[in-house]
CHARMM internal coordinates of N, CA and C (Angstrom, degrees):
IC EDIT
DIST 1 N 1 CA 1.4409
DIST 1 CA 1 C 1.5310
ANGL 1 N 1 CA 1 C 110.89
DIST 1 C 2 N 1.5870
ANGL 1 CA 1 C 2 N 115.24
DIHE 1 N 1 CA 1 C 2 N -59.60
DIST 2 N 2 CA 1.2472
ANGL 1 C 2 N 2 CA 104.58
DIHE 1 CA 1 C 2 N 2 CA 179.55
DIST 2 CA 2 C 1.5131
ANGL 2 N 2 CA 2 C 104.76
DIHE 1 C 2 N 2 CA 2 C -104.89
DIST 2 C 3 N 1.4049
ANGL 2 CA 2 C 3 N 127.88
DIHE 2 N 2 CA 2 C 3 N 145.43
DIST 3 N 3 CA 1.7180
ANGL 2 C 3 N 3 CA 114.30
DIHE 2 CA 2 C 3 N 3 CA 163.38
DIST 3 CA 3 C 0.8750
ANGL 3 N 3 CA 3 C 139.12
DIHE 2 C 3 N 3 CA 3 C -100.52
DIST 3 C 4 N 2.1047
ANGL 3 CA 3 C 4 N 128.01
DIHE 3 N 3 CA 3 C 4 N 13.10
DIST 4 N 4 CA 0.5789
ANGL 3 C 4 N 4 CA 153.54
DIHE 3 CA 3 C 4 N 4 CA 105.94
DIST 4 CA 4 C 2.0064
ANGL 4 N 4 CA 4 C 148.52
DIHE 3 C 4 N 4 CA 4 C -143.03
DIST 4 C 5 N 1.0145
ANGL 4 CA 4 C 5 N 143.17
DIHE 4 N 4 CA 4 C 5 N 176.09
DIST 5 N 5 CA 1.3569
ANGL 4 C 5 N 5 CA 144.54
DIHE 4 CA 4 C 5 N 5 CA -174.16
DIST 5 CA 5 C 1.5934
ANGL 5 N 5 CA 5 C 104.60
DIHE 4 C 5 N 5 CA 5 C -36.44
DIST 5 C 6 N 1.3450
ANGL 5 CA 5 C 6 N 113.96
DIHE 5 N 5 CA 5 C 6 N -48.59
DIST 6 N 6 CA 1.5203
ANGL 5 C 6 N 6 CA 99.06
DIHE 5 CA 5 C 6 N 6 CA 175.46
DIST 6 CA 6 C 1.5943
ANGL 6 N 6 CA 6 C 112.14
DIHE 5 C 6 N 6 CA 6 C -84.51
DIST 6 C 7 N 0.9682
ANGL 6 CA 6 C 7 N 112.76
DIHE 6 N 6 CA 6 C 7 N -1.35
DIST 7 N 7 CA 1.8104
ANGL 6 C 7 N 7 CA 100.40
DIHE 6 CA 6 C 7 N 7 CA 164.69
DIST 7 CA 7 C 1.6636
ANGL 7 N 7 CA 7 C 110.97
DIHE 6 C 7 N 7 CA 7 C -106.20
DIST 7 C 8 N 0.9969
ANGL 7 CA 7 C 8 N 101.50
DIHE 7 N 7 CA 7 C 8 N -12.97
DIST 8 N 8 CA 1.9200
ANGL 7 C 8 N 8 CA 88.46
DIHE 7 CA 7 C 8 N 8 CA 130.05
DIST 8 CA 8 C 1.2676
ANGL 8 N 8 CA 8 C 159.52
DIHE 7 C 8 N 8 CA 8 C -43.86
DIST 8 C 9 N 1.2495
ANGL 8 CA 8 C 9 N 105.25
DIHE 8 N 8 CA 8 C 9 N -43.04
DIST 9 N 9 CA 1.2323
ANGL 8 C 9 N 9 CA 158.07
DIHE 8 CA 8 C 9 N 9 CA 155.15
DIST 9 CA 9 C 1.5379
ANGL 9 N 9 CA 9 C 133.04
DIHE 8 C 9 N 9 CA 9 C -52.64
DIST 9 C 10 N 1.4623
ANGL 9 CA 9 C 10 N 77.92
DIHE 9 N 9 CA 9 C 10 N -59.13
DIST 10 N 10 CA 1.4141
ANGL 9 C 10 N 10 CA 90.02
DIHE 9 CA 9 C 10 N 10 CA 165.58
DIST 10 CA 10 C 1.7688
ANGL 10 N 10 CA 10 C 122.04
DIHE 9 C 10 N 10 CA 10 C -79.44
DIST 10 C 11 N 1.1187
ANGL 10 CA 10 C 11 N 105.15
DIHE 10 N 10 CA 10 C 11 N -54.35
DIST 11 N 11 CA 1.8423
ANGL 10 C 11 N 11 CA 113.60
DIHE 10 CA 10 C 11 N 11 CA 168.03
DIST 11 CA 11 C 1.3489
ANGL 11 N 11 CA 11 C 104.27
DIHE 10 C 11 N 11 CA 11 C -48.52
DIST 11 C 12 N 1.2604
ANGL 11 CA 11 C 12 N 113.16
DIHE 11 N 11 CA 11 C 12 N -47.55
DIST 12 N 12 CA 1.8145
ANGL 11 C 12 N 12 CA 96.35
DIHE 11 CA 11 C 12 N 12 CA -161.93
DIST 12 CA 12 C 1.9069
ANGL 12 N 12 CA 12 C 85.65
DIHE 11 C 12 N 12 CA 12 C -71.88
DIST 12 C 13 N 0.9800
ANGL 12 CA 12 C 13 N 127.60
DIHE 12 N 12 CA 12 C 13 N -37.50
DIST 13 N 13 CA 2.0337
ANGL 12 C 13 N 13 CA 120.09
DIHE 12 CA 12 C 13 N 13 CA -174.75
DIST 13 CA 13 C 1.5922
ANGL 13 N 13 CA 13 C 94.18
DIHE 12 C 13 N 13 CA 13 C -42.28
DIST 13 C 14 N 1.1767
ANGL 13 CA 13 C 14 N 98.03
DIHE 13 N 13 CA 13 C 14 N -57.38
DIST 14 N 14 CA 2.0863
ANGL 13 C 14 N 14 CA 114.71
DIHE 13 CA 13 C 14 N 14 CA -154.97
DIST 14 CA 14 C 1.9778
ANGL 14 N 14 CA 14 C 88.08
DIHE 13 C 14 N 14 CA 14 C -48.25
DIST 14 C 15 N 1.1902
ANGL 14 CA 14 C 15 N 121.74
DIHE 14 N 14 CA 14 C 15 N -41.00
DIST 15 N 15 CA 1.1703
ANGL 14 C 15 N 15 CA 106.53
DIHE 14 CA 14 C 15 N 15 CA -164.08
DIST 15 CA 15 C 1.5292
ANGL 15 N 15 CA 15 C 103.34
DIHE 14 C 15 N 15 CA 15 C -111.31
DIST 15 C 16 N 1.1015
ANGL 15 CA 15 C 16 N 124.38
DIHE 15 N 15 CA 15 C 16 N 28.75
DIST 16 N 16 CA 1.7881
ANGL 15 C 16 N 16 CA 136.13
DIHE 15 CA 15 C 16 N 16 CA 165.48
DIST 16 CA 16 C 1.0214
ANGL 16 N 16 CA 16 C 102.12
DIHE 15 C 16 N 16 CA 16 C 56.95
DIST 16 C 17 N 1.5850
ANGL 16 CA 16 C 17 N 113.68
DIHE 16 N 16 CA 16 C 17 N 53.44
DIST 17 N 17 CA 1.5209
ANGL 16 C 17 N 17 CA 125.24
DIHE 16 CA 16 C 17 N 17 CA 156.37
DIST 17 CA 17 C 1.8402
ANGL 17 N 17 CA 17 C 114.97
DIHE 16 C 17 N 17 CA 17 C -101.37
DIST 17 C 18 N 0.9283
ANGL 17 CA 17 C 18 N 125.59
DIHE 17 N 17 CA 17 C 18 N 131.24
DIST 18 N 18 CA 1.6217
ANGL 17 C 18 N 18 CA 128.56
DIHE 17 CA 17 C 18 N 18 CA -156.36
DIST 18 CA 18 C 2.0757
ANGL 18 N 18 CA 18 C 75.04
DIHE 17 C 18 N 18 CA 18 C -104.89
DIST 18 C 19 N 1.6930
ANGL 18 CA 18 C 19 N 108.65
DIHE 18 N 18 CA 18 C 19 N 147.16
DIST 19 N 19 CA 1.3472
ANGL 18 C 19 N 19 CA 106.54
DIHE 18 CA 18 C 19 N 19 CA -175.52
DIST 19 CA 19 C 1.2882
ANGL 19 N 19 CA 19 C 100.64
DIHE 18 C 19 N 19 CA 19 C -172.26
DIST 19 C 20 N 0.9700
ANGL 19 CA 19 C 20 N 107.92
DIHE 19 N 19 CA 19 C 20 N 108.88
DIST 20 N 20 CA 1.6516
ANGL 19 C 20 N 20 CA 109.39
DIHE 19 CA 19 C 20 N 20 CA -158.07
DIST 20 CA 20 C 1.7072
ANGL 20 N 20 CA 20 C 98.21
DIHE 19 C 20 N 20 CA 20 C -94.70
DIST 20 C 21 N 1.1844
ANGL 20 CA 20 C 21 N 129.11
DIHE 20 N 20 CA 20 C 21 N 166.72
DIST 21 N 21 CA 1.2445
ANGL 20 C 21 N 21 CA 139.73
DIHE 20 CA 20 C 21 N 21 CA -169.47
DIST 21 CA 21 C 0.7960
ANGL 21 N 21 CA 21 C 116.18
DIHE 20 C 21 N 21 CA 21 C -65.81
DIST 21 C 22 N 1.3618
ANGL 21 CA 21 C 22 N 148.31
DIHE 21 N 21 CA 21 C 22 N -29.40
DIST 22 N 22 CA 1.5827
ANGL 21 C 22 N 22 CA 131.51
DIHE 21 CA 21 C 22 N 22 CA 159.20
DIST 22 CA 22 C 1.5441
ANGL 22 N 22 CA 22 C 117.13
DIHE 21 C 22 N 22 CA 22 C -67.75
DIST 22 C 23 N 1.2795
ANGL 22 CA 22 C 23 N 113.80
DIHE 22 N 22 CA 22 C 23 N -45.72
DIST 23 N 23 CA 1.9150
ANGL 22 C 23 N 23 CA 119.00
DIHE 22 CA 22 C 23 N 23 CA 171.69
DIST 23 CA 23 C 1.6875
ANGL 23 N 23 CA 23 C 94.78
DIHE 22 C 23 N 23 CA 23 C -46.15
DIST 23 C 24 N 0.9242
ANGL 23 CA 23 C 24 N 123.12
DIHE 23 N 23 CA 23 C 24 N -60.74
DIST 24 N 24 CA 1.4682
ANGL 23 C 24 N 24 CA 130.53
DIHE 23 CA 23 C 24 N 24 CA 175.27
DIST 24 CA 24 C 1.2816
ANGL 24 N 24 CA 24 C 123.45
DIHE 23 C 24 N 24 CA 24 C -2.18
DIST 24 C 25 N 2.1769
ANGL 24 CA 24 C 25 N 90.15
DIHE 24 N 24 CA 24 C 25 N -83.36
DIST 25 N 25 CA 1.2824
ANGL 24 C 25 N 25 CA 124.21
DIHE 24 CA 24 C 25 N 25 CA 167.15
DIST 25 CA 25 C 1.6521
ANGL 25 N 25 CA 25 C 114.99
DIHE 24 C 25 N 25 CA 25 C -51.41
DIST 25 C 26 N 1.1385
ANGL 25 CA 25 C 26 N 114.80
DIHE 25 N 25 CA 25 C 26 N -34.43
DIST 26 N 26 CA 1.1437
ANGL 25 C 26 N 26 CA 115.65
DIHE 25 CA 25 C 26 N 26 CA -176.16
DIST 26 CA 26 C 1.2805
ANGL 26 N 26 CA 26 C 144.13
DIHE 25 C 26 N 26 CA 26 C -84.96
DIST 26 C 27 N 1.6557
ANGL 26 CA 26 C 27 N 84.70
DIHE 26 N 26 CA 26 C 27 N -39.78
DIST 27 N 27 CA 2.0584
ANGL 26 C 27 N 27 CA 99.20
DIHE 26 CA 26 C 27 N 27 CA 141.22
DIST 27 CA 27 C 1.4804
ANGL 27 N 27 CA 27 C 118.66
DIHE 26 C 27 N 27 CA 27 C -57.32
DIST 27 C 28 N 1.3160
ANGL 27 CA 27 C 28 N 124.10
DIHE 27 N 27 CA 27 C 28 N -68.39
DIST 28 N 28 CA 1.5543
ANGL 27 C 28 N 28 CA 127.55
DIHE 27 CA 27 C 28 N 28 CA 163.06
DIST 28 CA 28 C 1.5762
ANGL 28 N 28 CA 28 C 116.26
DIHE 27 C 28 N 28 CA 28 C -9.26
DIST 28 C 29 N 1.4401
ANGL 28 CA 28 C 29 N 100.03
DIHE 28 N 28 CA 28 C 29 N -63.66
DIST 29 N 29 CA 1.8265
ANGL 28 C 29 N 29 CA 88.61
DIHE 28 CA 28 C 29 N 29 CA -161.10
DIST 29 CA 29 C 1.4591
ANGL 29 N 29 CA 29 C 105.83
DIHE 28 C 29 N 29 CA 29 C -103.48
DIST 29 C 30 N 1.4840
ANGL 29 CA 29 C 30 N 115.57
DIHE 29 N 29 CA 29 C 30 N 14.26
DIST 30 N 30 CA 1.3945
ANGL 29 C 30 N 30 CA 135.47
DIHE 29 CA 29 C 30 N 30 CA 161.33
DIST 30 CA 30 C 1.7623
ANGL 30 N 30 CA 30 C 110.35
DIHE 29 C 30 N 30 CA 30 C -53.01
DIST 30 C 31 N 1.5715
ANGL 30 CA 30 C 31 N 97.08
DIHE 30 N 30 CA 30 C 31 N -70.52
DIST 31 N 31 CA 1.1891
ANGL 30 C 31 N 31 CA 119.68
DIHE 30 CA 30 C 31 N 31 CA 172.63
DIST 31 CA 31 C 1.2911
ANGL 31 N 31 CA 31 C 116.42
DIHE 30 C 31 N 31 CA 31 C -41.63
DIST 31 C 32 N 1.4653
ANGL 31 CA 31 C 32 N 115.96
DIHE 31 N 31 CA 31 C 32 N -71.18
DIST 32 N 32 CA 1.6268
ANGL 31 C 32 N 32 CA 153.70
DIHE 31 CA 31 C 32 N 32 CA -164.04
DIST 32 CA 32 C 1.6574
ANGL 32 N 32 CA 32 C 86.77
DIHE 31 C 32 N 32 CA 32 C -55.45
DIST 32 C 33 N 0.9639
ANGL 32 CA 32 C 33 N 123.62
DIHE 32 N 32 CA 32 C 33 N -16.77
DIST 33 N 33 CA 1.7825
ANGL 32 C 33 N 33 CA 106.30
DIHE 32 CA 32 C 33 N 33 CA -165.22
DIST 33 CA 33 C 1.9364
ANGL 33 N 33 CA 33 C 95.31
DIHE 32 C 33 N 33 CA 33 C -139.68
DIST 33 C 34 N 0.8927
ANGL 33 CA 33 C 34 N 98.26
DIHE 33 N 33 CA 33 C 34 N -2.01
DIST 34 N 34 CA 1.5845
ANGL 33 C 34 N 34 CA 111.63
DIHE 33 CA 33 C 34 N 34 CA 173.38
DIST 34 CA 34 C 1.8951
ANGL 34 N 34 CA 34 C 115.57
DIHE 33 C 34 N 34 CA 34 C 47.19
DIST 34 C 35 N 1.8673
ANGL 34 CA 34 C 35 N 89.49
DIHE 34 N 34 CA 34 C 35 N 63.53
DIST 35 N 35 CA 1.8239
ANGL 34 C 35 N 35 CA 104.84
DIHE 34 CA 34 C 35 N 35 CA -172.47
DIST 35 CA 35 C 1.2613
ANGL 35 N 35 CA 35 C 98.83
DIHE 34 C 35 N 35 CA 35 C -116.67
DIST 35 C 36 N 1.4474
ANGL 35 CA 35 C 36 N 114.08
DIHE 35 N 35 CA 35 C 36 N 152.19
DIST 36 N 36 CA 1.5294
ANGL 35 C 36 N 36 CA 102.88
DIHE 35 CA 35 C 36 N 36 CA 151.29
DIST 36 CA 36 C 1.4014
ANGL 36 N 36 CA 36 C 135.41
DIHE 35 C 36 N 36 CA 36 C -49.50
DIST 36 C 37 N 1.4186
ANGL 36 CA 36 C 37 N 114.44
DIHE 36 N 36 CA 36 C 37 N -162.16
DIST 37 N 37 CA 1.3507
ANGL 36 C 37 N 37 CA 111.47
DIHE 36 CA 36 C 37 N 37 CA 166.51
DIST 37 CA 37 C 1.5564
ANGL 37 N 37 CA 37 C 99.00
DIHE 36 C 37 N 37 CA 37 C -164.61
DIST 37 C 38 N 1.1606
ANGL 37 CA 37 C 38 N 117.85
DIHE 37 N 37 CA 37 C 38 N 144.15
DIST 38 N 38 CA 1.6724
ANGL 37 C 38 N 38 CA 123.44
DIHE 37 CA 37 C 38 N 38 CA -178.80
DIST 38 CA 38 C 1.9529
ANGL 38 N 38 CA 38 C 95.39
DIHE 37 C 38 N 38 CA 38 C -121.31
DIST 38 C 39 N 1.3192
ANGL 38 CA 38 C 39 N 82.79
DIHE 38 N 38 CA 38 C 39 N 122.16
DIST 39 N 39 CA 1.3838
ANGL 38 C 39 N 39 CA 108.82
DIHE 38 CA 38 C 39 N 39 CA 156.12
DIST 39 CA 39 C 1.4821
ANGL 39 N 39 CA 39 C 135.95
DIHE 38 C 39 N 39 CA 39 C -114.85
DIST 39 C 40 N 1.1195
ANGL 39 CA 39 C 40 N 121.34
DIHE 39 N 39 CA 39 C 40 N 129.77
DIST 40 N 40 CA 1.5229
ANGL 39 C 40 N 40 CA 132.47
DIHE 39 CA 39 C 40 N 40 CA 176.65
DIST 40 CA 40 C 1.5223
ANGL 40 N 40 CA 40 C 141.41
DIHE 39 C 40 N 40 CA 40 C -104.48
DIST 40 C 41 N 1.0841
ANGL 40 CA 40 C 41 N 146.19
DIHE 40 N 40 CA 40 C 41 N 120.52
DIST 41 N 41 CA 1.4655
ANGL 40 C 41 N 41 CA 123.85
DIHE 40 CA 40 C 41 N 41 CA 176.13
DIST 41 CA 41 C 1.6374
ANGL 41 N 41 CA 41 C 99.21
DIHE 40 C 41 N 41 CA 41 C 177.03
DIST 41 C 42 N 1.0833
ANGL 41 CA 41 C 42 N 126.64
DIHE 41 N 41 CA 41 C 42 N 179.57
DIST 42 N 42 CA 1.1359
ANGL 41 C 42 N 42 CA 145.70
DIHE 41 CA 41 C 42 N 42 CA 163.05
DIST 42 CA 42 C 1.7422
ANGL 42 N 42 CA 42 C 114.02
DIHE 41 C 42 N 42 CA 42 C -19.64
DIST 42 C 43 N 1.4406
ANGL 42 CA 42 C 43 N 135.28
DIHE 42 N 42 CA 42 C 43 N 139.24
DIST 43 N 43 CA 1.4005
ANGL 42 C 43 N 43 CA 133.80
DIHE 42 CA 42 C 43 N 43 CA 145.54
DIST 43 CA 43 C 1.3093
ANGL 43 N 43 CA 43 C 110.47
DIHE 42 C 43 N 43 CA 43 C -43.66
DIST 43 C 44 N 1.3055
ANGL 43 CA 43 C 44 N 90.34
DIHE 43 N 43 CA 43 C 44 N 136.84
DIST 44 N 44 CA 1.7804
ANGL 43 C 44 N 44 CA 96.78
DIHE 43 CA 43 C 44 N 44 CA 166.73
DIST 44 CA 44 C 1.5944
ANGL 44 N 44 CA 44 C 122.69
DIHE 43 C 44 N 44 CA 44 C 79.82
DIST 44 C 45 N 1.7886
ANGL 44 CA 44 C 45 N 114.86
DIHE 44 N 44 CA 44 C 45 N 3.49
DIST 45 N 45 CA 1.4914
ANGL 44 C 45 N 45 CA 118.99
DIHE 44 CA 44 C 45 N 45 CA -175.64
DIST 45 CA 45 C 1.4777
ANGL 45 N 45 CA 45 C 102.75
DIHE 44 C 45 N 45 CA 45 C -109.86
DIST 45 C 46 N 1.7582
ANGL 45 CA 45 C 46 N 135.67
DIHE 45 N 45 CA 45 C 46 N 18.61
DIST 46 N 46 CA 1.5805
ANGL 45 C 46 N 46 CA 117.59
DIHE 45 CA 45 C 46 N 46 CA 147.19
DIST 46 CA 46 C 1.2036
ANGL 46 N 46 CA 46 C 103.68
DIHE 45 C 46 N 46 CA 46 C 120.64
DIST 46 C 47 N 1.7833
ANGL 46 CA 46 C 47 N 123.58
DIHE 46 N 46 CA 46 C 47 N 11.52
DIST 47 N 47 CA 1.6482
ANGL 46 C 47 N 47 CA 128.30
DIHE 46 CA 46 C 47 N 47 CA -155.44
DIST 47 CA 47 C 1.3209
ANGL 47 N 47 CA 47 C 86.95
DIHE 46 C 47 N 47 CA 47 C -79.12
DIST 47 C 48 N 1.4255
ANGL 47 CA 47 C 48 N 131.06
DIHE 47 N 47 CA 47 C 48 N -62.40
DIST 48 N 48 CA 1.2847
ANGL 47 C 48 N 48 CA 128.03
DIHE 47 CA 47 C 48 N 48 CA -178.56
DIST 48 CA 48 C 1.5279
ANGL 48 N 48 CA 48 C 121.02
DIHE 47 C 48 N 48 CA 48 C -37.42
DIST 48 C 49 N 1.1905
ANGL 48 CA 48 C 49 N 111.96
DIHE 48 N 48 CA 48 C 49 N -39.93
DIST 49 N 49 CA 1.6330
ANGL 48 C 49 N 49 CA 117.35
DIHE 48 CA 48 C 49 N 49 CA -158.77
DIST 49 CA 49 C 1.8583
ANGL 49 N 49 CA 49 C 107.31
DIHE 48 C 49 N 49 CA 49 C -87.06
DIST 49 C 50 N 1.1613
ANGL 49 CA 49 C 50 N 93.48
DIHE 49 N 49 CA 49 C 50 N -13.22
DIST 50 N 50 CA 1.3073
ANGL 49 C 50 N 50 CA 77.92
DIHE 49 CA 49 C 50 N 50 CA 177.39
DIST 50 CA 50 C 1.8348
ANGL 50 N 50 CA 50 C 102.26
DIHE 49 C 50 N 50 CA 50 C -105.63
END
COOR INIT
IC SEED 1 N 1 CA 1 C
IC BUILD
C-alpha cells in the first residue's frame, strides 16, 4: 500500500490529513509488518479515520 514513510505522508496530505512524522512511521511499519496499532486521544480528533 504504502512504499515508503514519506508516501505516507504524502497520501494522508492528498486527502487533508495533517500527519506528522512519527504517526507516519507508525502507520508505515504498522502495515509493513502487518500489526495493529492502538490509538488514543480525545472524541472527535480522526482515531477512526485513519
Amino acid at each position: 500500500m504504502f512504499k515508503s514513510i514519506e508516501d505516507v505522508e504524502t497520501q494522508f496530505a492528498a486527502q487533508g490529513y495533517i500527519a506528522d512524522r512519527t504517526l507516519a512511521t507508525t502507520i508505515y511499519l504498522a502495515i509493513a509488518l502487518g500489526k495493529p496499532i492502538f490509538l488514543e486521544g480525545e472524541p472527535g480528533v480522526g482515531k477512526t479515520e485513519v
